[in-house]
TORLUMDREN-636754 format. One record per residue (C-alpha): residue number from 1; residue in one letter; chain; x, y, z. Coordinates in Angstrom, 3 decimals, padded with zeros to 6 digits. Layout:
REM residues N
+-----+-----+-------+----------+----------+----------+
!   n ! res ! chain !        X !        Y !        Z !
+-----+-----+-------+----------+----------+----------+
! NUM !   a !     A !        X !        Y !        Z !
...
+-----+-----+-------+----------+----------+----------+
//
This chain:
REM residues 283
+-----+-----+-------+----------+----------+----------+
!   n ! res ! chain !        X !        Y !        Z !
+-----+-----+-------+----------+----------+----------+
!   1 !   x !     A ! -025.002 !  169.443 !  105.728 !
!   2 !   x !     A ! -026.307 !  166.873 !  102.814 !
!   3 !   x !     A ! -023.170 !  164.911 !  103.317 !
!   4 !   x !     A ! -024.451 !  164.280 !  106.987 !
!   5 !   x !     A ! -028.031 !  164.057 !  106.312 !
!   6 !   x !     A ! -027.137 !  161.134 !  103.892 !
!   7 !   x !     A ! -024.765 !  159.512 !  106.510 !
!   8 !   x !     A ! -027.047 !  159.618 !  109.049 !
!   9 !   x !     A ! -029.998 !  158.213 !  106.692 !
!  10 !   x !     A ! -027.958 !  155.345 !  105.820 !
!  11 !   x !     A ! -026.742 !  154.737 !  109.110 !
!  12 !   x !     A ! -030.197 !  154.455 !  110.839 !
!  13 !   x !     A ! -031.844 !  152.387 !  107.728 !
!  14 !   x !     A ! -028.777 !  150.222 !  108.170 !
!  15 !   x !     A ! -030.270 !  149.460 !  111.487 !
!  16 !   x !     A ! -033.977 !  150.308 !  111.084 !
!  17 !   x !     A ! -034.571 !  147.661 !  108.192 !
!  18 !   x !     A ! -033.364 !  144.381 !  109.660 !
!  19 !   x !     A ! -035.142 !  144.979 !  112.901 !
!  20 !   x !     A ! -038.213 !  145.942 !  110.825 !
!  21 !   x !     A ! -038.395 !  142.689 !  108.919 !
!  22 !   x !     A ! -037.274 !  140.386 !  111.080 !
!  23 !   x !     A ! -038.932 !  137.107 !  111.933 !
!  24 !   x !     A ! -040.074 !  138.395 !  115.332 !
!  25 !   x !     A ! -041.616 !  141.918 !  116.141 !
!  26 !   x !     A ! -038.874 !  142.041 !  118.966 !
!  27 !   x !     A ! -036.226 !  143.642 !  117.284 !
!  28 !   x !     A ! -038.207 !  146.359 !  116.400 !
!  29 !   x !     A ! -040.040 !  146.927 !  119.074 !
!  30 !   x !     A ! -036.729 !  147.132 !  121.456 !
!  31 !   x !     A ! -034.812 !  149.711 !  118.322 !
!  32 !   x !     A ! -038.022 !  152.103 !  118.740 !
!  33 !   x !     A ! -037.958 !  151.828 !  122.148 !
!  34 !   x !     A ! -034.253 !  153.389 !  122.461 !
!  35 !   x !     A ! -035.463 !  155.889 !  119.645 !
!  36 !   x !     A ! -038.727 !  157.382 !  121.048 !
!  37 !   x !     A ! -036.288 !  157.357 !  124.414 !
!  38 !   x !     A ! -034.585 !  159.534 !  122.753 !
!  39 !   x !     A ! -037.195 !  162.038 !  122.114 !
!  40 !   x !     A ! -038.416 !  161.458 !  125.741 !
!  41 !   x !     A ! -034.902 !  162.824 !  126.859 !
!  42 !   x !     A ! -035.747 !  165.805 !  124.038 !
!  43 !   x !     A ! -039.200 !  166.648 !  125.130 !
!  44 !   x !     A ! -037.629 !  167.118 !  128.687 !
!  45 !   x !     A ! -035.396 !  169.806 !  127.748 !
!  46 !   x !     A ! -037.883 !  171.554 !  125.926 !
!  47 !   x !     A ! -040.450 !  171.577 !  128.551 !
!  48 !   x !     A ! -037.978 !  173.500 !  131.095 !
!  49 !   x !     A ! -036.097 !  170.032 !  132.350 !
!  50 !   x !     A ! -032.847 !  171.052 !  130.597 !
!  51 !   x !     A ! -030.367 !  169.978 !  133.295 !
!  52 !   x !     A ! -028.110 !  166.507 !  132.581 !
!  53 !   x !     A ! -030.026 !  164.286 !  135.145 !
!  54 !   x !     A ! -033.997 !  165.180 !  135.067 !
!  55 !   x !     A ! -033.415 !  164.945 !  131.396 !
!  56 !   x !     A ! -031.921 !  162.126 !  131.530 !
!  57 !   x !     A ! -034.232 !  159.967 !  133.688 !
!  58 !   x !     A ! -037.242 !  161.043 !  131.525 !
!  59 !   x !     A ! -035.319 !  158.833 !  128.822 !
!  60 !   x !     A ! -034.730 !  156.326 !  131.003 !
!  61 !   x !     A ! -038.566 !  156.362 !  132.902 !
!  62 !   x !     A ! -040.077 !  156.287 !  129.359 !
!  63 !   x !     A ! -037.674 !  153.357 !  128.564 !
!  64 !   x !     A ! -038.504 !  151.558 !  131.119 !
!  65 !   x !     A ! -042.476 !  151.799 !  130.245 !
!  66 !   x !     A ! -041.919 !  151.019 !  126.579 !
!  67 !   x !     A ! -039.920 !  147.575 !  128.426 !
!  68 !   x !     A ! -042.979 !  147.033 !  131.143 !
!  69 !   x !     A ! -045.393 !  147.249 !  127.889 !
!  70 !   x !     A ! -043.511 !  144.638 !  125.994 !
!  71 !   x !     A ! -044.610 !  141.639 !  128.720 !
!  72 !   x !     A ! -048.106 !  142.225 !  127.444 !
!  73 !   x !     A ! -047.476 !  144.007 !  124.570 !
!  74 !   x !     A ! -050.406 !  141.140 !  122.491 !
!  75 !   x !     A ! -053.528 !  141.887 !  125.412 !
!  76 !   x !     A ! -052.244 !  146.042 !  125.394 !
!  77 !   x !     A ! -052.649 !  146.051 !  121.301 !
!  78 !   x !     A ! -056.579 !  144.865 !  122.010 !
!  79 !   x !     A ! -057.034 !  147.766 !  124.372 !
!  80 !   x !     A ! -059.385 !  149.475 !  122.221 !
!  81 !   x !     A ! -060.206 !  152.600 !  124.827 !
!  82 !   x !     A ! -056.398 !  153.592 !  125.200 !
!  83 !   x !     A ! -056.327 !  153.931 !  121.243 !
!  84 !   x !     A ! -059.739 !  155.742 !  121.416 !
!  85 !   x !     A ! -058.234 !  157.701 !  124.999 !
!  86 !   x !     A ! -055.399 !  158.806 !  121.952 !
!  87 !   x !     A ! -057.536 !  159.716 !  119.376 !
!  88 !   x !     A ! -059.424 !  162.186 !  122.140 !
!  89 !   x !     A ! -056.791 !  163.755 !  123.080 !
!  90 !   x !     A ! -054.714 !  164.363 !  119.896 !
!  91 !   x !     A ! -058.298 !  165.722 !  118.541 !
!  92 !   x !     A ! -059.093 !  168.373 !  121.859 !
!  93 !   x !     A ! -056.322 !  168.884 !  123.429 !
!  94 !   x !     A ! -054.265 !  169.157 !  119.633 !
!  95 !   x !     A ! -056.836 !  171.721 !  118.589 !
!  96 !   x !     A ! -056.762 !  173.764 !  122.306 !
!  97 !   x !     A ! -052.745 !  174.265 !  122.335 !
!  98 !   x !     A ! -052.941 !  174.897 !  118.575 !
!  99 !   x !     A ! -055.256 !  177.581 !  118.976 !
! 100 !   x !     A ! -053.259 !  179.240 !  121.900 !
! 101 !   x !     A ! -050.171 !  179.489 !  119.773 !
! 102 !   x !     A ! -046.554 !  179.292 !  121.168 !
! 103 !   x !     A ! -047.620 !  181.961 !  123.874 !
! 104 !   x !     A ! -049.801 !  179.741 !  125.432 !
! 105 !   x !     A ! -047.960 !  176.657 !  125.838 !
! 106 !   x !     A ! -045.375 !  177.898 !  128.679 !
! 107 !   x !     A ! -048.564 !  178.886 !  130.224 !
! 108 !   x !     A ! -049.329 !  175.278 !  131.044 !
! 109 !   x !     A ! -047.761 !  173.906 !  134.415 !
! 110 !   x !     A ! -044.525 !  172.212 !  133.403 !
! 111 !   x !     A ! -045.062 !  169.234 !  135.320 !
! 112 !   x !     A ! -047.912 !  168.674 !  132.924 !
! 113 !   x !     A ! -046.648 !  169.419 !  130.193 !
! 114 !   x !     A ! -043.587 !  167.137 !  130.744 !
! 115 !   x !     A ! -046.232 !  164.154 !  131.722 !
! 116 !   x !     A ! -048.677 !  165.042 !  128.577 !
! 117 !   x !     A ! -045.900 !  164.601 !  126.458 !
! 118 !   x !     A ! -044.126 !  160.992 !  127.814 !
! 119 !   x !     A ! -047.580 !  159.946 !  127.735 !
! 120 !   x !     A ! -048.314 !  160.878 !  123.867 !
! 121 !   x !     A ! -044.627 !  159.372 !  123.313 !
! 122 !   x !     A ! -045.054 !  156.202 !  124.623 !
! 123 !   x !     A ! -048.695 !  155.824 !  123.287 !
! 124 !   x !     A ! -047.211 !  156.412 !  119.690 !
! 125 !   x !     A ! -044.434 !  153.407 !  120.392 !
! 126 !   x !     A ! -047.131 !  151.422 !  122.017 !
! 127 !   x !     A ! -049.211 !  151.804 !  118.452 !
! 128 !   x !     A ! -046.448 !  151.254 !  116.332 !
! 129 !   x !     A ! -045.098 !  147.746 !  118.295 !
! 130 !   x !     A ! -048.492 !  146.602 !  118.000 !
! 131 !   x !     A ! -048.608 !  147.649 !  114.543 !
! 132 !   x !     A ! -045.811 !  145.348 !  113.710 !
! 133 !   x !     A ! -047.076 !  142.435 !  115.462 !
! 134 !   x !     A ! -050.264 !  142.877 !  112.624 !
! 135 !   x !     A ! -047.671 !  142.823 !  110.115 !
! 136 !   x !     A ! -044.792 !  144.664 !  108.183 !
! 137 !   x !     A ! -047.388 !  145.866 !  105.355 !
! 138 !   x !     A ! -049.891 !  147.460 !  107.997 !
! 139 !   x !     A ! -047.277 !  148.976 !  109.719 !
! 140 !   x !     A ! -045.681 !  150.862 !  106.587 !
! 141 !   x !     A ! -048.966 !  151.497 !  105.404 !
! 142 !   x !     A ! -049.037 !  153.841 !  108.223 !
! 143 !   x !     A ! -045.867 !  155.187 !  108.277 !
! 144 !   x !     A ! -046.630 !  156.288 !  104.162 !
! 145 !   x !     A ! -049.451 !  157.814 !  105.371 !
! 146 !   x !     A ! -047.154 !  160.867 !  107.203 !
! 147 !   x !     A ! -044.907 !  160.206 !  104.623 !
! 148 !   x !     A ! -046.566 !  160.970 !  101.640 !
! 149 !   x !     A ! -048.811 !  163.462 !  102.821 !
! 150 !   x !     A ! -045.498 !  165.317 !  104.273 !
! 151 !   x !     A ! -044.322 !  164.796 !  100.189 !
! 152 !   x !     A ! -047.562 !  166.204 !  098.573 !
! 153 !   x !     A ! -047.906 !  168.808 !  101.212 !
! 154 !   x !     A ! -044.714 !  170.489 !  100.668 !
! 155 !   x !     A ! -044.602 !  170.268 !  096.382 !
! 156 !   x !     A ! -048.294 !  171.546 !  096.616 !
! 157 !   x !     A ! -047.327 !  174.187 !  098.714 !
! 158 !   x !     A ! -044.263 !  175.343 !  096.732 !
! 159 !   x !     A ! -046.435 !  175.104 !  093.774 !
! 160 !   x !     A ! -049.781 !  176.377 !  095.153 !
! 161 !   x !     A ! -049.493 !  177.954 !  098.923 !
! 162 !   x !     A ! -051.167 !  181.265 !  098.876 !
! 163 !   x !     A ! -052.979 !  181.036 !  102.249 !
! 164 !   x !     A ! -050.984 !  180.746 !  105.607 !
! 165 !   x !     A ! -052.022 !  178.104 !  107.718 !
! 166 !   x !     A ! -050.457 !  178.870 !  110.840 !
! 167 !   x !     A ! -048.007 !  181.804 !  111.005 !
! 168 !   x !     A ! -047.045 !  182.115 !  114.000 !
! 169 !   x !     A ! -046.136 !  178.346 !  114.555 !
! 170 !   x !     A ! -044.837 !  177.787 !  111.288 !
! 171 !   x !     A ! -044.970 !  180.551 !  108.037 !
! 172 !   x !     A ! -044.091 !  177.765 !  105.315 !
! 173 !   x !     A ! -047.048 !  175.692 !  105.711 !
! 174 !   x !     A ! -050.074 !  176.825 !  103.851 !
! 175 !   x !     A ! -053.921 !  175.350 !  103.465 !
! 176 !   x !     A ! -053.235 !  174.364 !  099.575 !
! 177 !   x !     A ! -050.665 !  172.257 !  101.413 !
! 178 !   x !     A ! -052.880 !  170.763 !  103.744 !
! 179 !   x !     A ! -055.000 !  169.600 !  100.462 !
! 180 !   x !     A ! -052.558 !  168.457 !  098.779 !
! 181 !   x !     A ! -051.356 !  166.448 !  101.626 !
! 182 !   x !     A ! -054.961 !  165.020 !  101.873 !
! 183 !   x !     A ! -055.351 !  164.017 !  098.026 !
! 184 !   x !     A ! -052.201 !  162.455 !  098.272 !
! 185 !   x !     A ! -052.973 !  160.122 !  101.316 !
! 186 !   x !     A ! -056.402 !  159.126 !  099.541 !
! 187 !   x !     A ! -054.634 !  158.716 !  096.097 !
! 188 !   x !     A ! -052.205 !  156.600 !  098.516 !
! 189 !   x !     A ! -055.269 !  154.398 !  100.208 !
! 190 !   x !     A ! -056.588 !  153.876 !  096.699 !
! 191 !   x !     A ! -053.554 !  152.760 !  094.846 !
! 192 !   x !     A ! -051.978 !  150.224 !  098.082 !
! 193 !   x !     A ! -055.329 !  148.182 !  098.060 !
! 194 !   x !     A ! -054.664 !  147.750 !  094.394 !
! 195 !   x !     A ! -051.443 !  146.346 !  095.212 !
! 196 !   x !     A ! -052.722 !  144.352 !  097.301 !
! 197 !   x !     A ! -055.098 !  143.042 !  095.078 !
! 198 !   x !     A ! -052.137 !  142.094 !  093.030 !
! 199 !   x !     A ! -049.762 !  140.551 !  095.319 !
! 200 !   x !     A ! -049.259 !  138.679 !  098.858 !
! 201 !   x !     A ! -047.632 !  141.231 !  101.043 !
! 202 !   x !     A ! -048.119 !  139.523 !  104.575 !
! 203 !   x !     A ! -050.866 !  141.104 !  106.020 !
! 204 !   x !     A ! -053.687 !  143.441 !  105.179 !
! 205 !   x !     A ! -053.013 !  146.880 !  105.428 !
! 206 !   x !     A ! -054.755 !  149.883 !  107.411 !
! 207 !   x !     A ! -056.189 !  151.134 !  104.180 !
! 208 !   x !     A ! -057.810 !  147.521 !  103.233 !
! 209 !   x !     A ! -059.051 !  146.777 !  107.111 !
! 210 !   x !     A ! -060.508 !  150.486 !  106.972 !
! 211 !   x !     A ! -062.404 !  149.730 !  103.692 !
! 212 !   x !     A ! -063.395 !  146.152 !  104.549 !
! 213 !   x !     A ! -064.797 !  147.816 !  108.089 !
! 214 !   x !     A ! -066.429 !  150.731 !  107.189 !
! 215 !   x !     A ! -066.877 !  150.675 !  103.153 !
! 216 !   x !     A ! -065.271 !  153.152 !  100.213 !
! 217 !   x !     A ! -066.569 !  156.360 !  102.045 !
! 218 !   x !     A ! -065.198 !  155.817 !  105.964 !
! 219 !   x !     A ! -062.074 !  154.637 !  104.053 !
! 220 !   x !     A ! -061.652 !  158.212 !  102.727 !
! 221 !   x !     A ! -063.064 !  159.941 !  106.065 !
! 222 !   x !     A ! -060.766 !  158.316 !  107.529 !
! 223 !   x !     A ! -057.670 !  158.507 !  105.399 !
! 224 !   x !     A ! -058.208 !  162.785 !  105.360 !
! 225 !   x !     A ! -058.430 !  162.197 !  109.152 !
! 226 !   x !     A ! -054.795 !  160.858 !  109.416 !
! 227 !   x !     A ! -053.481 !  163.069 !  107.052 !
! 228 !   x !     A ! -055.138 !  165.920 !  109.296 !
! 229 !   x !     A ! -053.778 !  164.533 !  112.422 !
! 230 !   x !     A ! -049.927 !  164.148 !  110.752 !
! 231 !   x !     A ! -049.813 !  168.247 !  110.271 !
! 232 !   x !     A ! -051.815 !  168.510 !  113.745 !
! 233 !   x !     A ! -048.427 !  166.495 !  115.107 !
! 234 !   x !     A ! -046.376 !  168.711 !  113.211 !
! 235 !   x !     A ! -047.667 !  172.023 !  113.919 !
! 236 !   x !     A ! -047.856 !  170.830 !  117.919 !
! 237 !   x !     A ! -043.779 !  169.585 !  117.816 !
! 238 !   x !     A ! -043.482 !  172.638 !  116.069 !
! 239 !   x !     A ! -045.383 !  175.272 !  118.383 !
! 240 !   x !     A ! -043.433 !  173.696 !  121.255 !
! 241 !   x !     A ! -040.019 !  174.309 !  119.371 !
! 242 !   x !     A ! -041.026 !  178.150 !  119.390 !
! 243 !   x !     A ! -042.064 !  178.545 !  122.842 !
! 244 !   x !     A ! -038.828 !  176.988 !  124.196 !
! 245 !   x !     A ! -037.049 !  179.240 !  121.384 !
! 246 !   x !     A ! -035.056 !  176.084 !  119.457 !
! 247 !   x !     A ! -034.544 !  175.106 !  115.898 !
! 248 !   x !     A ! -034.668 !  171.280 !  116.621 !
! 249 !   x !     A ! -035.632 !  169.229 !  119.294 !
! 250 !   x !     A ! -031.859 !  168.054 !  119.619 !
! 251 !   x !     A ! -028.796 !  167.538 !  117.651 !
! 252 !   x !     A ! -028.985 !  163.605 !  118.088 !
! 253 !   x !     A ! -029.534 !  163.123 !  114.422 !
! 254 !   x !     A ! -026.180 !  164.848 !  112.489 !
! 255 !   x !     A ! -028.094 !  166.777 !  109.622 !
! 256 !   x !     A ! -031.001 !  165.832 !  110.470 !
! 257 !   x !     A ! -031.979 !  167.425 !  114.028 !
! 258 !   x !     A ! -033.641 !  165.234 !  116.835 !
! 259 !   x !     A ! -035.823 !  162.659 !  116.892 !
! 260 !   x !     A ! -038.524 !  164.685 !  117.642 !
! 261 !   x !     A ! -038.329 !  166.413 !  114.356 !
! 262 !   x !     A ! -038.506 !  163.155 !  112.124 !
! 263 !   x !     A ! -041.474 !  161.529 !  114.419 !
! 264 !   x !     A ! -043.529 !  164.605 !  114.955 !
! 265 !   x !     A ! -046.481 !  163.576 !  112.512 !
! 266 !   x !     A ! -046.126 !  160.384 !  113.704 !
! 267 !   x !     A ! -046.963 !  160.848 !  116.988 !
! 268 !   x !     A ! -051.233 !  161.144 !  116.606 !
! 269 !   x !     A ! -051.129 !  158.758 !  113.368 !
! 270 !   x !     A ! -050.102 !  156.272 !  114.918 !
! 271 !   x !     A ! -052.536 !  155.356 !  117.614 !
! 272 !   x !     A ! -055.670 !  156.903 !  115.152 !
! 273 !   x !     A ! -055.023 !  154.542 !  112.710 !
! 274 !   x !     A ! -054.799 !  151.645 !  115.425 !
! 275 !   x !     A ! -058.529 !  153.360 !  116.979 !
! 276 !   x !     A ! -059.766 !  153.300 !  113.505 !
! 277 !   x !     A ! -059.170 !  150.091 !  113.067 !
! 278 !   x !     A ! -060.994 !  148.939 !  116.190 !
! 279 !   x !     A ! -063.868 !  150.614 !  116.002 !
! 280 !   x !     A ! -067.779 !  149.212 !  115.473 !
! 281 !   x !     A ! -069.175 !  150.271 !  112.160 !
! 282 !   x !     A ! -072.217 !  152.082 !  112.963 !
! 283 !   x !     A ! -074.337 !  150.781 !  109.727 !
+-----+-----+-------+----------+----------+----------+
//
């Protein structure tokens, strides 16, 4: 199992990295694509479409919006609302499925649930295109945002966890977790506008457009929030998991389970940190 976790890591930063800093945002915009098309052909098996071709043409229909979005992909990054539509929904509807547990999602009707969840998919590749036409350093800024709050969650947990968070979606995660997770994103927002005090990295980052928008106290509102919303995306990929009675989303990823299961967190990150970017300071 390690020995094809590592292969598989290795194979998909061997592609990941040059499209990532390449000259144009292309490349990575069209490697995503065929990634989060991927988890659209997942999420249709989980939501009841397991046969070859319905399956199979949610991939392809959610390709084929991720290529319609990349004509206009500069004038769809501006759309303020659609981040803001994302934020809404991740926020309500997150908290409503949460709260019915894996017993209630089946009792949504699975056309909707099917659409909900192409929708939330391509909204999360939409965010992160855009986020690497802003620049290489905003874009990881985001990505270490799940990243590190997945890190401090889980060695705060083993060190810490007493309280369950959510046992019947997932018994290892605990609220000392959740802190931890938190601290580490702010410790994370803190230290990277340092950095970039320091050096030239490209482009500002979401932490230092955050700050320079809303001051030193929406920077940290706003930095829990996204490390909130990455175990809201977890827990949801999660709860879903349950209800259709899986392990992973898919074996696409040798080791490492679907796609699904490595973007998960990503999923509402992504297009918050793009809304909280674009919104009006109130002060």
């Amino acid at each position: 199992m390690l020995r094809q976790r590592v292969i598989t890591a290795v194979v998909l930063l061997a592609l990941l990295l040059p499209a990532l800093f390449a000259s144009s945002p292309l490349p990575f915009a069209l490697f995503t694509g065929v990634l989060i098309s991927a988890a659209g052909w997942e999420w249709a098996r989980l939501n009841g479409f397991s046969a070859p071709l319905p399956a199979l043409a949610s991939g392809a229909l959610l390709a084929a919006l991720c290529g319609l979005s990349l004509w206009n992909l500069p004038a769809m990054g501006q759309a303020g609302g659609l981040w803001n539509a994302g934020l809404l929904a991740w926020l309500v509807g997150g908290t409503l499925v949460l709260r019915a547990g894996p017993a209630g999602w089946p009792k949504w009707p699975r056309l909707l649930r099917w659409a909900l969840g192409l929708g939330l998919l391509w909204l999360a590749w939409l965010a992160m295109a855009q986020a690497r036409t802003i620049g290489v350093n905003f874009l990881l800024s985001v990505l270490c945002v799940v990243w590190v709050a997945d890190i401090s969650a889980y060695f705060c947990g083993r060190a810490f966890g007493r309280n369950k968070l959510a046992p019947s979606i997932s018994p290892g995660k605990s609220w000392e977790g959740v802190y931890g997770g938190m601290s580490g994103v702010v410790l994370l927002a803190v230290g990277w506008i340092a950095l970039e005090g320091q050096f030239n990295l490209g482009s500002a980052s979401v932490f230092r457009l955050l700050q320079q928008a809303h001051g030193w106290g929406g920077l940290l509102l706003a930095a829990l929030l996204l490390a909130a919303l990455s175990v809201v995306g977890d827990l949801f990929e999660s709860l879903v998991k349950r209800a259709a009675g899986v392990k992973d989303s898919s074996a696409l990823l040798p080791g490492h389970g679907g796609v699904l299961d490595r973007v998960d967190a990503l999923l509402p990150v992504l297009p918050a940190a793009m809304a909280l970017i674009s919104f009006k300071p109130f002060w």
